[in-house]
C-alpha positions as CSV (number, residue, x, y, z in Angstrom):
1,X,102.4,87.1,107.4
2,X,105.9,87.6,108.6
3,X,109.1,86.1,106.3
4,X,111.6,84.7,108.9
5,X,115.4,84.0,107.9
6,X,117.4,82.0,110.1
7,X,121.3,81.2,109.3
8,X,121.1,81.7,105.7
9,X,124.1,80.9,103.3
10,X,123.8,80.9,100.1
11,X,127.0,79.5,98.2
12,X,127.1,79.6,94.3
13,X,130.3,77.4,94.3
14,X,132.5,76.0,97.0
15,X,134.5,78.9,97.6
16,X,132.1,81.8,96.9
17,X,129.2,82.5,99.0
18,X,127.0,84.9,97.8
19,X,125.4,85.1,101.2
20,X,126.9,84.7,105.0
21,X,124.7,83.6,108.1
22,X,122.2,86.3,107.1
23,X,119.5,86.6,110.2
24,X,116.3,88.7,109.2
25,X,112.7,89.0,110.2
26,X,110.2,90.9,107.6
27,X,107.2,91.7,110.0
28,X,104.1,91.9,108.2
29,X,102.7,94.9,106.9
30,X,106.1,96.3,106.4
31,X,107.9,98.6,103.6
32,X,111.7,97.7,103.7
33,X,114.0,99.0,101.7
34,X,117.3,96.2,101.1
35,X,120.6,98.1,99.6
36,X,123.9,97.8,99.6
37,X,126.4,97.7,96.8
38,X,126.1,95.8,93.5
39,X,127.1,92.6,94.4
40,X,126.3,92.6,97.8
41,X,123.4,89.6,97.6
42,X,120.7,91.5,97.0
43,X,118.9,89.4,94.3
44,X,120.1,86.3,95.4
45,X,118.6,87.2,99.2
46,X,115.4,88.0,97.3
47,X,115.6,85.0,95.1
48,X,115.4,82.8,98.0
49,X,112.4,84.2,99.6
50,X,110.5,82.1,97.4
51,X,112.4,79.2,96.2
52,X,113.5,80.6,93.0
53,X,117.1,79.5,94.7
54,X,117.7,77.1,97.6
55,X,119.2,78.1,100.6
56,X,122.7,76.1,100.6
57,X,122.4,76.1,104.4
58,X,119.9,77.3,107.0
59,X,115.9,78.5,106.4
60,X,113.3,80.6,105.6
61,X,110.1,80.5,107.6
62,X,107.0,81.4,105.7
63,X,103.7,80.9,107.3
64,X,103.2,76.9,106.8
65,X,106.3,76.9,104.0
66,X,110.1,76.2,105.2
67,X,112.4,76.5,102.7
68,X,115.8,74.9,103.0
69,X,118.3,72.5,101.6
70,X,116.1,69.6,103.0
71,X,114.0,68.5,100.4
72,X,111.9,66.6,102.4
73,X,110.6,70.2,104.2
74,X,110.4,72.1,101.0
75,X,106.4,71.3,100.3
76,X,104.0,72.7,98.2
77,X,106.8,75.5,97.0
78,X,104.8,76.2,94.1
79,X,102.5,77.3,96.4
80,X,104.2,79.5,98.1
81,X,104.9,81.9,95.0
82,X,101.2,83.2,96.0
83,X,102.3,84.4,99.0
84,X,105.6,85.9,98.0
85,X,105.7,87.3,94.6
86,X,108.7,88.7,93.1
87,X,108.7,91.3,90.8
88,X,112.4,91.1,88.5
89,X,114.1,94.1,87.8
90,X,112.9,95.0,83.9
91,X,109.8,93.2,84.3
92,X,108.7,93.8,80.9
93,X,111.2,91.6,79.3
94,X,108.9,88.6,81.0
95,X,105.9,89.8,78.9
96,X,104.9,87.3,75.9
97,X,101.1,87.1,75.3
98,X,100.0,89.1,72.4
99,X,97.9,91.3,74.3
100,X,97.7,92.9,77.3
101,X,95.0,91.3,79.1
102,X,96.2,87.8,78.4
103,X,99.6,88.6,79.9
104,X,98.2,89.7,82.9
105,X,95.9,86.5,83.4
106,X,98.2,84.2,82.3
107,X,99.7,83.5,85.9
108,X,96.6,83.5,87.3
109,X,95.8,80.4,84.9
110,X,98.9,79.2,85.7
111,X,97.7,78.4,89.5
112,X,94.6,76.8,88.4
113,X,91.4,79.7,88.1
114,X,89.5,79.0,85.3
115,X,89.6,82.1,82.9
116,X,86.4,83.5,83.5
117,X,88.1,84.2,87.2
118,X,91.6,84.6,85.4
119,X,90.2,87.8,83.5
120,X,87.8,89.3,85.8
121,X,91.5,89.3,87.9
122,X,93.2,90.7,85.7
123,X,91.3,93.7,84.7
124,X,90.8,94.2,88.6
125,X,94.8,93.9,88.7
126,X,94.9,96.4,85.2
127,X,92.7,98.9,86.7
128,X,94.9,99.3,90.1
129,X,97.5,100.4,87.9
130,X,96.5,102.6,85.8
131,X,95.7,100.9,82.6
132,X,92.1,100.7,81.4
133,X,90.3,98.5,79.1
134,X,91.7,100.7,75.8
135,X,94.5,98.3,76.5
136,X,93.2,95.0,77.0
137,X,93.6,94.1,73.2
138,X,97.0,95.8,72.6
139,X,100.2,94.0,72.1
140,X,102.0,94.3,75.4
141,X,105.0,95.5,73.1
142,X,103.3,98.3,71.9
143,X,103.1,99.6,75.0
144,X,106.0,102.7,76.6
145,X,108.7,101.8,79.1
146,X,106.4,102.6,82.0
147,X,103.4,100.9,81.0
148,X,105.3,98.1,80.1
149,X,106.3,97.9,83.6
150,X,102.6,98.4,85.1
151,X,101.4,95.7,83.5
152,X,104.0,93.5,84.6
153,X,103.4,94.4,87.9
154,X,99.9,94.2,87.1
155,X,100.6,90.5,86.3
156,X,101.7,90.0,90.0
157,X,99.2,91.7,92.0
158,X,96.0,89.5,89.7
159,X,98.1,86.6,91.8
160,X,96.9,88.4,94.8
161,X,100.2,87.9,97.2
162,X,100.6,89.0,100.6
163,X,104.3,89.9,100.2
164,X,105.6,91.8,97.2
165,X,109.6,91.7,96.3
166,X,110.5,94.2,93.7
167,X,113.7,94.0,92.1
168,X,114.8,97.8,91.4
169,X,111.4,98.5,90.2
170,X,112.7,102.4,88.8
171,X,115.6,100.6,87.0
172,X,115.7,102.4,83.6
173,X,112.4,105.0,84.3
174,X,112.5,109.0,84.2
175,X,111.7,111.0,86.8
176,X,108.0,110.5,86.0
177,X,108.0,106.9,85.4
178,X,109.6,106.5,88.8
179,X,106.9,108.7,90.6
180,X,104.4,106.5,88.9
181,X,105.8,103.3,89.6
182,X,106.8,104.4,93.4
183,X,103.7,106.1,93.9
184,X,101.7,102.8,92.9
185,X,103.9,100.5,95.2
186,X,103.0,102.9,97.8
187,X,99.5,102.4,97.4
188,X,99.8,99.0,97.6
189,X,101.5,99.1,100.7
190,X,98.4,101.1,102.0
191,X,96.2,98.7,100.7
192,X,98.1,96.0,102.6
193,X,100.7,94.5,101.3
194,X,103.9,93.8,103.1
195,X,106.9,95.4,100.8
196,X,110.2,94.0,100.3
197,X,112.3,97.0,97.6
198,X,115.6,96.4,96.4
199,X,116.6,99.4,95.2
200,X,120.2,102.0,94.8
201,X,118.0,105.1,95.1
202,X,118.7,106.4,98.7
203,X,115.7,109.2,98.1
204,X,113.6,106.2,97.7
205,X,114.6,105.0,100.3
206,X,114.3,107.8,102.7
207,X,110.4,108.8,101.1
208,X,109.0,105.6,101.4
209,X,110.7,103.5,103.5
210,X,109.9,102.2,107.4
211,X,113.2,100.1,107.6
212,X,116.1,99.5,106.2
213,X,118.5,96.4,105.4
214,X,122.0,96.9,104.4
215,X,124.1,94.2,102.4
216,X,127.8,94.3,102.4
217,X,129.6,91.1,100.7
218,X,126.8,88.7,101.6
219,X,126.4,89.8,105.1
220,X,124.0,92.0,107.0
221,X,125.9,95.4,108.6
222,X,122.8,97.4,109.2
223,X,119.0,96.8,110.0
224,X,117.0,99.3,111.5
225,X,115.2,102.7,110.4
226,X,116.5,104.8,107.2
227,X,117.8,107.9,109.2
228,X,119.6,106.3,111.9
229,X,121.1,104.4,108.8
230,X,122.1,108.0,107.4
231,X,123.4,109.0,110.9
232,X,125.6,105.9,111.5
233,X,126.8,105.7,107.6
234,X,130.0,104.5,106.8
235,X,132.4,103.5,103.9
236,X,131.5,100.0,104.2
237,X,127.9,100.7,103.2
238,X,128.7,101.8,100.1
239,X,125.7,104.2,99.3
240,X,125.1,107.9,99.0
241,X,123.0,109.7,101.3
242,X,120.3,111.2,100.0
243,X,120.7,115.5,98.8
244,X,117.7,116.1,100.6
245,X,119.1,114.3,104.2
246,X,122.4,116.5,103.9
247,X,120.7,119.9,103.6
248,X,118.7,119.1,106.4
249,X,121.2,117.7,108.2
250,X,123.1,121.0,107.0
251,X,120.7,123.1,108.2
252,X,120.5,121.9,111.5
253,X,124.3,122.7,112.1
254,X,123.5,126.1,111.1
255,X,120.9,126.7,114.5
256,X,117.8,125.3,112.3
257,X,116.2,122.7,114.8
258,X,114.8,120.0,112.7
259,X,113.4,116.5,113.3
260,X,115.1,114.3,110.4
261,X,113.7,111.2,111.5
262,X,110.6,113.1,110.6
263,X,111.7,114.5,106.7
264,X,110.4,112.0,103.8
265,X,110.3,114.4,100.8
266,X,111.3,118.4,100.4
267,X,107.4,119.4,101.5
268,X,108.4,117.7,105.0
269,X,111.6,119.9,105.1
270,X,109.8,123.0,104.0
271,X,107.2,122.4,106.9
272,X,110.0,122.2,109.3
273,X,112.1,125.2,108.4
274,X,108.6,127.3,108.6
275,X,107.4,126.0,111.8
276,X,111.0,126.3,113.0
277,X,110.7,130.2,111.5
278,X,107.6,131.1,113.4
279,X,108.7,130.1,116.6
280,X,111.2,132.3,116.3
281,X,109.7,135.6,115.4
């Protein structure tokens, strides 16, 4: 299931647009990264992917859902929040049963299973995650920053969509709690799931990413892979590139011949600099 965007504005008054004749496709079984400075559109681009906000002009295609500013085409939205499920940045504010497993089963409920179904998705949903039945009966606000956030997420995937919008999803987590968190949206992905990450973190970006869109007041000014992105950067982009791009990129002006397009994480780069060293003895 592909998300197609076609002449999107997205005005919050009359004078301020938020978002500018943005033009995207999000083919299916994708991971896309979407960046671009604070204030850019990012959460209101994401936001409209499934009717949380109305496109103030053009239209998003998904499957058998249009939305747009035509009420009369906007059917069955509720609907479409099975397919495209958005995951806010600090998900764990949204938590309010008083335990675990009820949280995660509440949306289920709330699209019409019956609980027996409800809870046997959300401890399918619990379990992907991480978090095993010693959890079911604790309060969800007992629980650390990074559980917190797993079973929020948890609460999405017992939906079941086919497209998965996370809102920073690292916002506020350690080094571990990102690895954990990053590590289970990757597995995700595997298992399917087309993946839609709004995120600052340009090493993020450059690990797990297939493409890249870049916001710059409302507009798109890049779309394509995350290297070339890194290779054609400029000011108006506003984002850093990543350390582990520049050394390689540094190493390569020095005589090192390395495939970039090819480096995700420092094992990659390691690889590279030994295979590049045994050629050459």
């Amino acid at each position: 299931m592909a998300i197609q965007i076609k002449n999107l504005y997205y005005a919050y008054t009359k004078e301020k647009y938020a978002l500018k004749d943005v033009n995207l496709t999000f083919e299916e079984g994708t991971f896309t990264a979407l960046i671009g400075e604070t204030g850019s559109g990012k959460s209101t681009l994401v936001q409209n992917l499934n009717a949380l906000l109305i496109p103030t002009q053009g239209e998003i295609q998904v499957d058998e859902f249009t939305i747009t500013n035509n009420k009369h085409k906007n059917k069955k939205i509720h609907q479409l929040r099975k397919k495209v499920a958005l995951v806010f940045q600090f998900p764990e504010y949204q938590l309010f049963e008083e335990t675990v497993l009820k949280d995660v089963a509440f949306g289920v409920r709330n699209f019409g299973a019956k609980q027996e179904e409800a809870l046997a998705r959300a401890k399918e949903a619990l379990t992907s995650v991480g978090i095993d039945e010693s959890y079911y009966n604790k309060s969800p606000f007992e629980l650390s920053g990074g559980e917190k956030r797993r079973v929020a997420i948890a609460g999405i995937l017992a939906i079941n969509p086919d497209i998965l919008v996370l809102d920073e999803p690292t916002a506020g987590l350690d080094a571990k709690g990102t690895n954990d968190i990053m590590s289970l949206v990757e597995q995700m992905h595997q298992n399917g799931k087309t993946i839609i990450l709004v995120t600052h973190d340009m090493d993020i970006v450059m690990r797990y990413c297939q493409k890249t869109i870049v916001l710059h007041n409302g507009e798109v000014v890049y779309n394509g892979a995350p290297n070339q992105l890194f290779d054609s950067y400029n000011e108006d982009m506003a984002i850093e590139i990543p350390a582990l791009y520049r050394l390689g990129l540094s190493l390569k002006q020095k005589g090192i011949d390395l495939d970039l397009s090819k480096i995700k994480d420092v094992d990659d780069l390691i690889k590279q600099i030994q295979d590049w060293r045994n050629d050459h003895e």
